[in-house]
Each structure stands twice: as C-alpha cells, then as structure tokens.
C-alpha positions as CSV (number, residue, x, y, z in Angstrom):
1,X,111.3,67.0,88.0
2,X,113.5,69.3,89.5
3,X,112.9,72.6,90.7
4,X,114.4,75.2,88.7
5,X,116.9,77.7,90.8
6,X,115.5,81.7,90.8
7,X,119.5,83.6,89.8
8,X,120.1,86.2,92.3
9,X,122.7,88.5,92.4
10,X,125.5,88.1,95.5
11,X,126.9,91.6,95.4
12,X,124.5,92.5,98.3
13,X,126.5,89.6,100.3
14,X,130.1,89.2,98.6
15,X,131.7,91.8,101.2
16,X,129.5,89.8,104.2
17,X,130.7,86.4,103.9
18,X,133.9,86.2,106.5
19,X,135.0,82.3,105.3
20,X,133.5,79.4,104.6
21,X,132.7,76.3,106.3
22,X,132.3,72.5,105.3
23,X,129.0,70.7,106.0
24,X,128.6,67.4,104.2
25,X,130.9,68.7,101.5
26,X,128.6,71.8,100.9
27,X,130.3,75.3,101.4
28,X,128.3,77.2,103.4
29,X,129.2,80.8,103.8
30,X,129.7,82.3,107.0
31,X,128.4,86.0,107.5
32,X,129.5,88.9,109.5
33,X,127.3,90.5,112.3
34,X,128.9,94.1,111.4
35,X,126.3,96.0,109.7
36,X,128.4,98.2,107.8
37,X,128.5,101.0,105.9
38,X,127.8,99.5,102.5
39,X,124.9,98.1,104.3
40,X,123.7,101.0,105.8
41,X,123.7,102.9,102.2
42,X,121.9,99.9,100.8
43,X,119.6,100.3,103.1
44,X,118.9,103.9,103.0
45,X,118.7,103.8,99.1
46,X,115.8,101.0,99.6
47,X,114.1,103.0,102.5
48,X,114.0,105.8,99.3
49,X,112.9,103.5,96.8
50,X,116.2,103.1,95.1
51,X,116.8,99.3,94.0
52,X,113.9,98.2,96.0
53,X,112.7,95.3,94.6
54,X,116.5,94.3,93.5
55,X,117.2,94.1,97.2
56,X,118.0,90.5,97.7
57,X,120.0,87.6,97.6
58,X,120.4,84.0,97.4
59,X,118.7,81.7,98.7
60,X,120.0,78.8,100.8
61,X,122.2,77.7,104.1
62,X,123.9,80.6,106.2
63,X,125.9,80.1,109.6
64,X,126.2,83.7,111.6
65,X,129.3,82.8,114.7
66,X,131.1,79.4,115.0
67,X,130.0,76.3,114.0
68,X,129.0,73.7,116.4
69,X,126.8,70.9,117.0
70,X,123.0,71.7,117.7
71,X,122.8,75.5,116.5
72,X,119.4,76.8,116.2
73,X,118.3,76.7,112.7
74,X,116.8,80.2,112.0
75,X,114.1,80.6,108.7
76,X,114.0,83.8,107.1
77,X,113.3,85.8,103.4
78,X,115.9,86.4,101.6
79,X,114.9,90.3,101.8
80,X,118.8,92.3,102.7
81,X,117.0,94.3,104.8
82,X,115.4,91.6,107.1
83,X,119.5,89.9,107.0
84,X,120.6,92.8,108.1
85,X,118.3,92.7,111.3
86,X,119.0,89.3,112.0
87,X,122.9,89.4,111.8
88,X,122.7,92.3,114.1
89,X,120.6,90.7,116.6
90,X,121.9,87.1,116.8
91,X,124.4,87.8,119.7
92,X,124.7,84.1,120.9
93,X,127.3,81.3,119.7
94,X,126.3,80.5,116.5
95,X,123.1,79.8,114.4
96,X,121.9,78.6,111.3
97,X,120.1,80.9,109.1
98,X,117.7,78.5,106.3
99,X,116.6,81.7,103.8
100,X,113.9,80.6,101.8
101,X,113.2,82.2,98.1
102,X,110.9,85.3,98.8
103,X,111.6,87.3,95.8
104,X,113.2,90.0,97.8
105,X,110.5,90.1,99.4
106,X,110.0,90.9,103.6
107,X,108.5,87.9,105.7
108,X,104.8,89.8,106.3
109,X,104.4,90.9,102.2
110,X,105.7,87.4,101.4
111,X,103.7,85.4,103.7
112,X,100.8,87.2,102.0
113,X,101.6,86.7,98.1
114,X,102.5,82.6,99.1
115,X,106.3,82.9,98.3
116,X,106.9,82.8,102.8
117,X,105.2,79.2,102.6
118,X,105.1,75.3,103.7
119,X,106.5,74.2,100.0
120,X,109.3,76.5,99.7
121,X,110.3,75.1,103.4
122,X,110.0,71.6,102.3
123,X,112.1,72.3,99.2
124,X,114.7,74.1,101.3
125,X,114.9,71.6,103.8
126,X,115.5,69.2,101.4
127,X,117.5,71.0,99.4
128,X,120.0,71.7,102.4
129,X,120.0,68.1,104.6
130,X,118.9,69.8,107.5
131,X,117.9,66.9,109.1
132,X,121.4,65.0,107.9
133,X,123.8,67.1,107.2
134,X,123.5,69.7,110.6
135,X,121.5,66.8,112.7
136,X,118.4,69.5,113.6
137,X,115.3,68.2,114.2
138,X,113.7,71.7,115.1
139,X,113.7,74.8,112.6
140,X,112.2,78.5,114.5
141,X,109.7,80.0,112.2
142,X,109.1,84.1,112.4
143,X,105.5,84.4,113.5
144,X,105.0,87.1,111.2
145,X,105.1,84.0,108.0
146,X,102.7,81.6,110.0
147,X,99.9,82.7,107.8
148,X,100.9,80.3,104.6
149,X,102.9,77.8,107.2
150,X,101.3,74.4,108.2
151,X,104.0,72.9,110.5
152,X,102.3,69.3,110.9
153,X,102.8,69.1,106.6
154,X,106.6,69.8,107.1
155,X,107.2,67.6,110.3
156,X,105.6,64.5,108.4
157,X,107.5,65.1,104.9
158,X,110.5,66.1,106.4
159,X,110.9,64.6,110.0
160,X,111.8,68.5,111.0
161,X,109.5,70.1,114.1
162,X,109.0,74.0,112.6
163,X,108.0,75.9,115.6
164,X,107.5,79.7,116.5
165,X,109.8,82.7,117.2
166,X,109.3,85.8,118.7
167,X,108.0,88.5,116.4
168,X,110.8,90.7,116.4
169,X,114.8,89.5,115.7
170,X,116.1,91.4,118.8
171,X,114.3,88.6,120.9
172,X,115.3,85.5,119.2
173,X,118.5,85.1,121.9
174,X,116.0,85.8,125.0
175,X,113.5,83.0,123.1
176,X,116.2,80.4,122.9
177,X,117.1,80.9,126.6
178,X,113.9,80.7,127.9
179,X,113.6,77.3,126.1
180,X,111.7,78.4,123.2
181,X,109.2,79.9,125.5
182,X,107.7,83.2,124.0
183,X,106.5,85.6,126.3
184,X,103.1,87.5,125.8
185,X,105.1,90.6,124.8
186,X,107.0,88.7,122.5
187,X,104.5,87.5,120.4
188,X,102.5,90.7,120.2
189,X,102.9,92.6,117.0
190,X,103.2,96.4,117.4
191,X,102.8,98.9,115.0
192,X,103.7,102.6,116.7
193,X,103.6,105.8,115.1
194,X,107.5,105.4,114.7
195,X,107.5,101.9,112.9
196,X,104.5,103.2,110.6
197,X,106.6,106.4,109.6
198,X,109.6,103.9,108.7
199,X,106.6,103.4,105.3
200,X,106.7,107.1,104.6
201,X,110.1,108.0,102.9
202,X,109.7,105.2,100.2
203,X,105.9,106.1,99.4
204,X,106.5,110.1,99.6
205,X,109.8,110.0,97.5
206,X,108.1,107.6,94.9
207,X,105.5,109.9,94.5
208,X,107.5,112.9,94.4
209,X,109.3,111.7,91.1
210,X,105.8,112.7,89.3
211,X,105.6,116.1,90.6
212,X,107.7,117.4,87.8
213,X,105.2,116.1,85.3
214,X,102.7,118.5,87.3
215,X,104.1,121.7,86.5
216,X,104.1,121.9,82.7
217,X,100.8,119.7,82.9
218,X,99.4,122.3,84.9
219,X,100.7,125.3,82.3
220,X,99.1,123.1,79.6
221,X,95.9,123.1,81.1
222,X,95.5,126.9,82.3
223,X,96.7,128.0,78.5
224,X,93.7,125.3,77.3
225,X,91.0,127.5,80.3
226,X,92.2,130.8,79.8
227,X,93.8,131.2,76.9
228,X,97.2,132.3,78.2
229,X,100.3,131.1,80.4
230,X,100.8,132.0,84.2
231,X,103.9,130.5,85.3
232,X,103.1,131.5,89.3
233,X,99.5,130.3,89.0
234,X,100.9,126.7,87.7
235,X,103.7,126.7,90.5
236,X,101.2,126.9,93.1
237,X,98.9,124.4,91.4
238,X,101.9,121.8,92.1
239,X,102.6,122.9,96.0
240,X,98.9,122.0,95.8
241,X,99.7,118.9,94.8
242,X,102.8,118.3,97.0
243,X,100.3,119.1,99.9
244,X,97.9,116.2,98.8
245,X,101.1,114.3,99.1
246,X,102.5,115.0,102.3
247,X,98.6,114.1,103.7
248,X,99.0,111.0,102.1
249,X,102.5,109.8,102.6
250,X,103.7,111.6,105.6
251,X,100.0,112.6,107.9
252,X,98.3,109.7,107.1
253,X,100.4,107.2,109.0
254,X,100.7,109.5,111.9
255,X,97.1,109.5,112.4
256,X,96.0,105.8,111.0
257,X,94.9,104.6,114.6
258,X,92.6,107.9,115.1
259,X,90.8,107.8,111.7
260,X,87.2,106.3,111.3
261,X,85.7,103.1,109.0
262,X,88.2,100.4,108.1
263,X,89.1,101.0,104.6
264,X,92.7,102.3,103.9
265,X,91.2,104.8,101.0
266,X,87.8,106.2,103.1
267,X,90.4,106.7,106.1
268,X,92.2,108.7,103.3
269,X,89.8,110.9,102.3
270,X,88.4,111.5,105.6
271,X,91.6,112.8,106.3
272,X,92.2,115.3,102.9
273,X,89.0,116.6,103.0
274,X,90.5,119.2,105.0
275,X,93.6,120.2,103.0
276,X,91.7,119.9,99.9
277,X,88.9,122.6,101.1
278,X,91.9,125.0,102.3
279,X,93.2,124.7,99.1
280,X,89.8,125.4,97.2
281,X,89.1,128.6,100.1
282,X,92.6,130.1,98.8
283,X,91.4,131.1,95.7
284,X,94.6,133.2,94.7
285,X,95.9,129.7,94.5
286,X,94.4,128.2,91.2
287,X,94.9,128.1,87.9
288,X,91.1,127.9,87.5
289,X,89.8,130.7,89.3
290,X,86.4,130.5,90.5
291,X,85.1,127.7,87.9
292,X,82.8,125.8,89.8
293,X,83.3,122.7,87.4
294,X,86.7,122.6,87.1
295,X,87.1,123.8,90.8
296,X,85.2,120.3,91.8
297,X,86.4,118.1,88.9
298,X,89.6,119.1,90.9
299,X,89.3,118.4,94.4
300,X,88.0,115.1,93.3
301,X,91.6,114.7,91.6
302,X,92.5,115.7,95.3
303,X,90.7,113.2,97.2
304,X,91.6,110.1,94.6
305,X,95.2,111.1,94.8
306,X,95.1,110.9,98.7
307,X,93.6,108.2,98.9
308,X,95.6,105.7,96.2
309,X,98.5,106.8,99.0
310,X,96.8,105.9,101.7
311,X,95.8,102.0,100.3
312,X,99.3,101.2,99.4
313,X,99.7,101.0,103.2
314,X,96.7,98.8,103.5
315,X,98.9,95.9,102.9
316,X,102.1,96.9,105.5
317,X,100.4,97.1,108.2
318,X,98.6,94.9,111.5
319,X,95.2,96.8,110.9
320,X,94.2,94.5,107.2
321,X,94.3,91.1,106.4
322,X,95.1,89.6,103.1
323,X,91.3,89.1,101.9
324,X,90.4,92.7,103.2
325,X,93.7,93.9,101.2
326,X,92.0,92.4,98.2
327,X,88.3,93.4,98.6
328,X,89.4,96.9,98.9
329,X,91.9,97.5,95.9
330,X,89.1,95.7,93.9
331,X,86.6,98.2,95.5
332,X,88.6,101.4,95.0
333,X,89.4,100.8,91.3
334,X,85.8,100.4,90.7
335,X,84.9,104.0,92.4
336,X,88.0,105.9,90.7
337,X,86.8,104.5,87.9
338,X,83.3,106.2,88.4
339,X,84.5,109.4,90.2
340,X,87.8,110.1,87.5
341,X,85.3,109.8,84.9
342,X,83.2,112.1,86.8
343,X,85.9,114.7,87.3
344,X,87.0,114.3,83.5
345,X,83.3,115.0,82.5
346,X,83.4,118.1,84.9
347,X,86.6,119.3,83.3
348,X,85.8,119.2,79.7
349,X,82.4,121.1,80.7
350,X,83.8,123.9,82.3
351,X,85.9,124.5,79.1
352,X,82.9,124.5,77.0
353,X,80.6,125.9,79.1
C-alpha cells in the first residue's frame, strides 16, 4: 500500500531553486547557497514565533553546486531554518541533500517525536533511487537524529551504508576531507549561553501576546477586592507580570548551567523566588495590598508562571533526554494542578474573609 504524500507548501523555496537537473528522468531542483533577504525575514519572523510551525517545505531530492558523479548524499529535516544552514555552509563542489518528512520540524525535536527516523529514511531512499539513480552507496546522517536511527536496518533493506556527520553544518566540508573522519570537537554538542539565548525571542514574544489580557484582568479583580478601580495599581500588577516573564524567557537561559536539581520547572523556581519576593516587599506595587491570602495565592501564580517557561526549554536543550522530558511535564501538571488549586482556594478566601 502506498504511502500517502504529506502537501507542503513551496513558497518557502520557489525563489531558491536556480534550475533543474535530470536524474533518471526525475527533476531535481537545484538550490542556491545565497541566503537572502527573503530568507533572512523568514527567519527572523520564526525566531519571533511568526509562522513557526508553517516553516517548511517539501520533502524529497535536492542538489546544492554542480552535479557530478559521487556527491555526498547529505540527510536532513525539511525545517527552512536548518536549509538555510546547510546551503550556507556546503562550500564544496556539489552535494546531494535527501530531506526527510519532519513536519517542519528541526533534526533534535524531530529525532525526539520519531518523525527524524530509520522508516522515513528507508521510504526516502526508496522513494528517490539513491542507490540507482545517483550510484551512492553511503548517505551522512546528522548526529544530532542518531537517537531514532538504526543504520544496520537501512544498510540491509536498502544496500545504503548511513554513517555520521559532524554535529554542526559548518563542518560537513572539513568531515568529507578528512575522509569522513570526525574529530572529538566535532562531534561534541555545545550549548553556550549564546546558542541558548537564540530560545529566548520566540518563548518571551509568545508569552508577551497574553500580557494584554493582564491588565483588564487585573482591573477586574481589584474592583472584585476593593470595591473600586485603580488604573495605576493594575498597570503595575502587569510589569509584575512582565518581570515573571523576562526571569523565565530571557534570565533563565543565561543562568541554566549554574542552577541546582535537574528539573527544568524546580531550576525555575529556584530562580523567581527572588523576583517574586521583591515584588511582594514593594507593597506600593499591588493591587491587593497587604492581604496575606491573596498576597500568597499570588506569588504562587508567580512561581507556576516561571516555571511553565522554564520547562518548555526542557526539551531544546543537551541537559534532558526524551524520557526525562516526559517524566517531568507529567510531574509538573500534577503539582500545578495541586498548587493552582491551592492559590484559587487562597484567592476566593481573602475575598470572603
């Protein structure tokens, strides 16, 4: 039974592809290196959050530089943004790039869900006559997808050695010179304060959009306390909230490697604890005054909010595997559960009270 084909969108491409060429009577497109300005926009719209998960293209057979016999075959995502990287670092002759079906999704993430895996290889490989049509007997994997890879599977279905790259794209022509040789520094995966701030512009910005929820939320709830509106007290309820979000999104990856214990949301609160007792010291600050209840029920509103920002990084970085990923979100919904019902409870009895 045949597979049926995922429809992506080519406008992502369409001002890429220089020409085509002939292989076996398929038409493979052939893609500039130029990373452009289109491509830069697209890029930093997706580093915002804008068309994120639209951010892909076909999957299928790509030549970057002039076709010739015996160019490495190249497997990658068919994630734009990962493309991009590999057009711009391929500076020898000519290779082959075999994208596999991701859902738009980076090599790492997509390793992780299954889609980066030995059946959507196979199927490719297939799909394409690598083995006929360009005459390779030797695909290069990204190391980063060798989690849901089993190269011995695809060698005896398909005839076709997969092997190992480098971990970053800017090495690939290095790799192939030193005859598929990694070096030690080439296969070690790093994850500096500046590639872990690369996260924070899509996870702050996303957040931001419900800070204008906050405000009139906040005016709701200090006419339901008090009994009347205070437009400044609500205002500096939000920066409150703004705060909680720059410790999440913007503080937290800075100081990852220096916090204690090894899950995402402790790290998180460890980390607010801080900002949310400055903001309960500053009294002049708050809609609720000096309500103990409400003044608690609130900093654990705080420490939940910091924290959900600080586990959506659990799963983009070197520090967590897949099955710790999992155990922990499963974890954490369980004591938000417990602790928002807890703050809930605290709310409703300092109006009552």
């Amino acid at each position: 039974m045949a597979r049926p084909e995922t429809q992506y969108s080519t406008k992502w491409i369409d001002h890429l592809i220089e020409d085509y060429v002939d292989v076996s009577g398929m038409k493979i497109p052939k893609l500039s290196r130029t990373i452009g300005v289109k491509d830069r926009l697209g890029s930093l719209m997706v580093r915002c959050g804008i068309q994120r998960m639209a951010y892909h293209f076909p999957a299928g057979l790509y030549l970057i530089g002039e076709q010739a016999p015996n160019l490495p075959v190249i497997v990658s995502c068919n994630y734009k943004l990962t493309l991009d990287s590999l057009r711009s670092s391929l500076k020898g002759l000519g290779y082959w790039l075999l994208i596999l079906d991701t859902k738009g999704v980076n090599v790492w993430c997509a390793a992780g869900k299954g889609t980066f895996g030995t059946e959507e290889l196979i199927f490719q490989l297939t799909k394409w006559q690598v083995k006929t049509a360009l005459k390779a007997r030797e695909v290069i994997l990204p190391q980063l997808g060798a989690s849901r890879m089993t190269p011995h599977v695809v060698r005896k279905l398909t005839g076709i050695k997969a092997s190992y790259g480098p971990v970053r794209a800017e090495d690939i022509d290095t790799f192939l010179k030193q005859n598929k040789q990694a070096t030690e520094e080439q296969r070690t995966v790093t994850f500096n304060w500046k590639e872990r701030l690369v996260l924070t512009p899509v996870e702050l910005l996303m957040s931001l959009r419900f800070t204008a929820a906050i405000y009139p939320l906040q005016l709701l709830w200090h006419w339901l306390s008090t009994g009347s509106l205070s437009f400044g007290a609500a205002f500096m309820q939000t920066l409150a909230w703004v705060l909680m979000l720059f410790v999440g999104a913007v503080l937290f990856p800075l100081c990852l490697p220096l916090l204690p214990t090894k899950g995402f949301a402790t790290k998180g609160a460890i980390l607010g604890l801080p900002a949310v007792l400055l903001v309960m010291v500053s009294r002049s600050w708050f809609v609720l005054g000096n309500d103990l209840l409400q003044l608690t029920a609130l900093s654990i509103g705080y420490l939940i909010c910091i924290s959900y920002l600080t586990l959506n990084f659990t799963g983009s970085t070197t520090f967590t595997s897949f099955s710790g990923v999992a155990y922990e979100v499963k974890r954490y919904k369980r004591v938000v559960r417990y602790l928002g019902g807890f703050a809930v409870l605290l709310m409703i009895l300092g109006l009552v009270v």
